[in-house]
C-alpha positions in Angstrom: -136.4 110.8 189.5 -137.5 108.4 192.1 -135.8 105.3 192.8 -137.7 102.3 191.8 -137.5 99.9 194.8 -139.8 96.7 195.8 -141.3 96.0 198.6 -142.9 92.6 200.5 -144.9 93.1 203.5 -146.0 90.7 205.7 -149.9 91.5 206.9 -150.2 90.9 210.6 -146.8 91.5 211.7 -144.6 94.7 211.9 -142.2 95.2 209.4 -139.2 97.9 209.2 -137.8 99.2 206.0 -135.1 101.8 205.3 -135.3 103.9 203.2 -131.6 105.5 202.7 -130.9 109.0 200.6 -127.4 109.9 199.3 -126.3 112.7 197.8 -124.0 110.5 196.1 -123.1 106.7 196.6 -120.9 107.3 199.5 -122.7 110.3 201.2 -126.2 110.5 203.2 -128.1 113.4 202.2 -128.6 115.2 205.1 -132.6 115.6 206.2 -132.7 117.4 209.3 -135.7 119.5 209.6 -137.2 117.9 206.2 -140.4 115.9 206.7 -141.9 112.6 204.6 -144.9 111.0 203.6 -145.9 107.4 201.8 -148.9 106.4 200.8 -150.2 102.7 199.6 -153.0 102.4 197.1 -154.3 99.3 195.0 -153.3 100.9 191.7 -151.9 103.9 191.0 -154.9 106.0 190.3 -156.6 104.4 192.8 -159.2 107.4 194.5 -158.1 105.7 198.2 -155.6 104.6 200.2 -154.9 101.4 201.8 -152.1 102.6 204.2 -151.1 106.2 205.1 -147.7 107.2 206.9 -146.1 110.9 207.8 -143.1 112.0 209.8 -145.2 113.3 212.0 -145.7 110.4 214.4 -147.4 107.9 212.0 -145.0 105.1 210.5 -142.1 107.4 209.5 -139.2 108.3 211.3 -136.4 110.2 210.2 -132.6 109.9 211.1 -131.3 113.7 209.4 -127.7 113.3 209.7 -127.5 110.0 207.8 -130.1 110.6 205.3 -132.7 107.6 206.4 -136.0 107.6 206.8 -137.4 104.0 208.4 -140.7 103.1 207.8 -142.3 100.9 210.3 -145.6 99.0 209.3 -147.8 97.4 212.2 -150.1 94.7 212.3 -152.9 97.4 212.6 -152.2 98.5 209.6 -152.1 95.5 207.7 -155.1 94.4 209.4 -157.7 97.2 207.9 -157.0 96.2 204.5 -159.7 94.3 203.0 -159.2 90.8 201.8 -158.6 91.4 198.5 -156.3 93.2 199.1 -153.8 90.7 200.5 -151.5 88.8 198.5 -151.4 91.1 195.6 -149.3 93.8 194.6 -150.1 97.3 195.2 -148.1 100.4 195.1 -146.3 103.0 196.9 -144.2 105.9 196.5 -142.4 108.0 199.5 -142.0 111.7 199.3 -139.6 113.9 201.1 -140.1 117.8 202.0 -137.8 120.5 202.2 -140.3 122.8 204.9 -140.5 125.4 202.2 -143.1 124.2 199.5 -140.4 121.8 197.8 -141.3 117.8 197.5 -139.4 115.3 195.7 -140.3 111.6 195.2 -137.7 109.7 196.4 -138.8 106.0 196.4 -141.5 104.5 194.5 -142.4 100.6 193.6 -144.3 97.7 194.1 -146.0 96.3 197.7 -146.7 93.2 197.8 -148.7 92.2 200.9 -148.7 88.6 201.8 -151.7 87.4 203.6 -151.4 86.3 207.0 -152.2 82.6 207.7 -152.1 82.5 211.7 -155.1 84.6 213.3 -155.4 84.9 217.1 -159.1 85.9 218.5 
């Protein structure tokens, strides 16, 4: 079952979040060789995506000794999201993958992306 854990994003500015996996409370689960992906959509059945991230050089880096995967968010990708958008909450959920067909949902929550005020030209 995936943990349910909130995020707030800040559009226009890069933002890191960890995402940490244990096997228990005191020990990383150990994610070498496993790959991730997130995706961010304005509901949950939502046919698009706002935001898109993988392990494989887009937004997701993992750390397989000590279980973390870090998400980074640029301004970029705040940027494309249409007005809307901002300042409402949408939804995620991150998935990991064992490299042999196996994927488990790991995190899953609320976004809420708060629209950015100072715009440079």
């Amino acid at each position: 079952m995936a943990e349910q854990f909130n995020l707030t994003v800040n559009a226009g500015s890069t933002t890191e979040i960890e995402f940490i996996h244990k096997t228990d409370p005191a020990t990383p689960k150990d994610l070498t060789a496993w790959t991730a992906r997130m995706q961010v959509r304005p509901a949950y059945n939502a046919p698009s995506t706002l935001m898109s991230f993988d392990s494989d050089g887009n937004g997701l880096v993992i750390d397989g000794p000590q279980g973390k995967v870090t998400l980074t968010i640029s301004p970029s990708d705040t940027n494309g999201i249409p007005a809307p958008a901002a300042g409402r909450v949408l939804y995620y959920d991150l998935e990991i993958l064992n490299g042999v067909g196996v994927v488990y949902r790991t995190f899953e929550g609320e976004l809420l992306l708060r629209p950015q005020i100072t715009i440079t030209e």
